[in-house]
N, C-alpha and C positions, 0 to 999 in steps of 0.2 A: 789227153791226160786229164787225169778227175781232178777238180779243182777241192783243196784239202779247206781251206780259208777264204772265205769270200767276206770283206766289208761292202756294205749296201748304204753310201750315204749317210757315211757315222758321223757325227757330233758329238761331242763330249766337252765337259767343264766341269768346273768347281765350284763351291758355292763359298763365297770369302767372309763368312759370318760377321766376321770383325766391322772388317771394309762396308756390309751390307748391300754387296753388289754379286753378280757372277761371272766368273774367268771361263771365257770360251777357250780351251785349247788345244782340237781339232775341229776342224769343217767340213762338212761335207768329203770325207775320204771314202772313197770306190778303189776297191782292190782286191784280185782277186790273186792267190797266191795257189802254182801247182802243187801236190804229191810229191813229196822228195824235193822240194825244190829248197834253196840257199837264198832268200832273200836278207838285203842289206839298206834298211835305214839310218839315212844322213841327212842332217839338218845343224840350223843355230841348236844351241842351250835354249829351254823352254819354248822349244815348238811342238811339244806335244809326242816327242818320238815312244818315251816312254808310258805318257797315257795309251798309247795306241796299242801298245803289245799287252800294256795291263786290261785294257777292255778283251783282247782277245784270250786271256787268261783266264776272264769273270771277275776280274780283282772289282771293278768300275762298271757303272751301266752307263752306256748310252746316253744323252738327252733324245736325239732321235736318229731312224737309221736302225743298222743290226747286223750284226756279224754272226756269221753261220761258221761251223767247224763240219766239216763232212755232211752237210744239208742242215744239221740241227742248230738252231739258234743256241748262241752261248746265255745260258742262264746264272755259268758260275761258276767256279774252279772245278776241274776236273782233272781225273788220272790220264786222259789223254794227252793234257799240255802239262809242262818244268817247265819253272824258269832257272835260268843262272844267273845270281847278282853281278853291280857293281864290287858291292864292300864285302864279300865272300859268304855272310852272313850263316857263317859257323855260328854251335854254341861251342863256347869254349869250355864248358863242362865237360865234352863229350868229348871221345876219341875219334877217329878217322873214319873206324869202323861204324861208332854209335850214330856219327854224323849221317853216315852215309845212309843209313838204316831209317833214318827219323822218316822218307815220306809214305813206310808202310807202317808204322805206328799212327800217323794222320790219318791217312784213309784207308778201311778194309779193300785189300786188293785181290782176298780170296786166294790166296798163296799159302802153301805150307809152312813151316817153321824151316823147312832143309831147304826150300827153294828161296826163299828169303835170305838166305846165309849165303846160298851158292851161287844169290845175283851179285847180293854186296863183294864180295871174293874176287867175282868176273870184273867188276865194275872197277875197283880198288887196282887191281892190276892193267886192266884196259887203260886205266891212267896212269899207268908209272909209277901207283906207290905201294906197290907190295914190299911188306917190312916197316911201313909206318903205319899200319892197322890199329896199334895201342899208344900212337903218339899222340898231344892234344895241339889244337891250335897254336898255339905258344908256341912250341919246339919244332913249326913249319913256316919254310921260306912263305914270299907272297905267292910267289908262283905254285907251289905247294897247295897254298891253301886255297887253289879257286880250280885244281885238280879237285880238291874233293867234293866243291861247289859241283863241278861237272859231274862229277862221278852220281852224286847224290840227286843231280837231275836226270839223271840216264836210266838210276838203278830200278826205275819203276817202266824203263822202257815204253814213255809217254811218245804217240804219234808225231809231236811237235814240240820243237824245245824254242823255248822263246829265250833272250839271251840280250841284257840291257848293260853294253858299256862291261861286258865282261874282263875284259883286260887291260884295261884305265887304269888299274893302282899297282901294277905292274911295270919292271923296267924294260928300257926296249928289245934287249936282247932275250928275255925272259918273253914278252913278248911275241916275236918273232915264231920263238920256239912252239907256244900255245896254239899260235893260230896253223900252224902245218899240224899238232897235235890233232886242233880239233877239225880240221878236215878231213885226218882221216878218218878220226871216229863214227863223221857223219857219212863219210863214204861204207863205215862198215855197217854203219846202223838204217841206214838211206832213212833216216829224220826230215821232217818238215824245218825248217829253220827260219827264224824270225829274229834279226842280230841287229843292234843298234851301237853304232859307232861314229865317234867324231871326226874319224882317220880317214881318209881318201885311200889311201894307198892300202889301208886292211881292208874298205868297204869291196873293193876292184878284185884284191887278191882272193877275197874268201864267198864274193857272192856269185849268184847266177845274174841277178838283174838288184842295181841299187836306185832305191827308189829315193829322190830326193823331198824333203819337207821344207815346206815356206815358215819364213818367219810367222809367230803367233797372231792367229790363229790359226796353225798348223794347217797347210792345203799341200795335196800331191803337183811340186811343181811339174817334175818330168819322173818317167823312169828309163833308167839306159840299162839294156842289155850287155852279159860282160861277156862276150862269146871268146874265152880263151881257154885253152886245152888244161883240162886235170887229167893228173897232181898238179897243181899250182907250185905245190915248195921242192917238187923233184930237178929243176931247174930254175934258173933265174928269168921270173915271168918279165921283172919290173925290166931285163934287158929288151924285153921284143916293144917294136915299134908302135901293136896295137894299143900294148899297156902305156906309154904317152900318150899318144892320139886318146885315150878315154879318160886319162889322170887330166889334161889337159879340159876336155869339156865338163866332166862332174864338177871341178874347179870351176869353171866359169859358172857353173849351177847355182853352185853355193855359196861364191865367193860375195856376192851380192847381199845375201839372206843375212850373211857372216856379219855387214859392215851394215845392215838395219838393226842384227840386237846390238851393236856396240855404241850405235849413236842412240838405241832405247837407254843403253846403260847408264846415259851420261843426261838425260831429259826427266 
């Protein structure tokens, strides 16, 4: 299988002006991610999960090291990779529709004016919200409004959807619902996926292999394969015995990483 992402030895930090020092926060990460594949990072708060998917975005350079997307080094955002936020990062000026529309007003994608219309349409419904086309942020649930987060990463049909804490301001049962949502979506789009979550039990349900992160300076502690049959939400996965046995060791992964940023928290 073609490998879609490769990091080579990436390092990344920040430069703390203020502080007049630099925040290393990843290390040295090697990883290579297949073509259609579902990977799932887990880690503490502030070990770098979200630097990691923003260097593969181009958001960040490197200090050293380098990340290739289909052979080519990233130099920098591209129509190939969406992301999906946290905080939904609608503008709330805009309707559902306009929202969704905005990543072909950013970049020329060489599409006509009817094909641009007839993505946004496909995409709006592929989510559940056909009939809120002319509603604005305000007058949409949470779970609503990170449909059209999704929607509006899709609608440009990017090789790889990178996806940071997507369903965190969400309740659980809303939750629940989004994450069999977006399985299938990926199953119909067969996307690259790069998803960062704090959850155990979403990391197992939603990925192909969860790669865990070390306390800062972010290092790849292990990665575990999640060899269990899709659909994942067509039955009750967390009933089968494999989903223990792996809820149980990624826990022991993390559990450790968990209880060094809280005694950082407290020094």
């Amino acid at each position: 299988m073609s490998k879609t992402i490769v990091a080579e030895n990436v390092t990344v930090g920040y430069e703390l002006y203020r502080e007049r020092q630099r925040l290393t926060a990843l290390a040295d990460i090697t990883l290579s991610i297949d073509k259609g594949e579902f990977v799932v990072l887990v880690g503490p708060s502030g070990c770098g999960k979200t630097t990691f998917i923003n260097a593969i975005a181009g958001l960040v350079k490197p200090w050293s090291g380098r990340i290739l997307v289909d052979g080519r080094p990233v130099e920098g955002p591209g129509p190939d990779r969406a992301m999906v936020f946290q905080d939904y990062a609608l503008m709330p000026w805009r309707t559902v529709e306009a929202n969704v529309r905005l990543p072909f007003e950013l970049q020329d994608h060489g599409l006509s004016k009817e094909e641009v219309e007839r993505r946004v349409r496909h995409y709006i419904r592929l989510v559940d919200l056909e009939g809120f086309e002319k509603s604005y942020p305000y007058e949409l649930s949470g779970g609503m409004k990170q449909r059209v987060g999704i929607a509006r990463a899709l609608v440009s049909e990017p090789d790889i959807l990178l996806a940071d804490e997507p369903f965190a301001a969400v309740d659980a049962m809303t939750r629940e619902a989004m994450q069999a949502e977006l399985e299938k979506l990926v199953a119909e789009t067969h996307q690259t996926v790069v998803f960062i979550t704090h959850s155990i039990d979403e990391a197992i349900t939603l990925g192909d292999r969860v790669v865990v992160i070390s306390y800062r300076p972010g290092r790849i502690k292990d990665i575990v394969e999640v060899d269990l049959p899709r659909p994942r939400f067509s039955y009750d996965v967390k009933a089968l015995p494999e989903y223990g046995a792996l809820r149980e060791h990624v826990w022991g992964l993390v559990k450790d990483e968990a209880i060094r940023t809280a005694r950082g928290a407290w020094t």
